[in-house]
C-alpha positions, 0 to 999 in steps of 0.5 A: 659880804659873808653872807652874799657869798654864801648865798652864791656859793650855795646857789652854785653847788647845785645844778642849774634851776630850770624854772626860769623865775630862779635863775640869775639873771644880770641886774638889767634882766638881760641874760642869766649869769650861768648861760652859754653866752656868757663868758665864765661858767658856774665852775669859775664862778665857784672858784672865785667864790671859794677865794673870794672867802679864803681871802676876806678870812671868813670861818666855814 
């Protein structure tokens, strides 16, 4: 789990790939996971990551 977050937390902090090949996407291929069409955005996502690691009490 440490390391999935991570893994999203760094992936997030910096600003959205534009090669396509590097974004997120669902597991299904669908839609990228930071889109517009989306109901979250990279900013809560970042949060919840945030929280996500303060509560599994993880060392920074």
């Amino acid at each position: 789990m440490q390391g999935v977050l991570a893994h999203a937390y760094n992936y997030l902090i910096e600003p959205e790939p534009t090669v396509q090949n590097d974004r997120f996407v669902e597991p299904n291929e669908a839609k990228y996971l930071f889109d517009i069409s989306q109901k979250w955005t990279r900013g809560s996502v970042l949060k919840f990551v945030g929280e996500a690691w303060d509560y599994m009490d993880f060392d920074a």
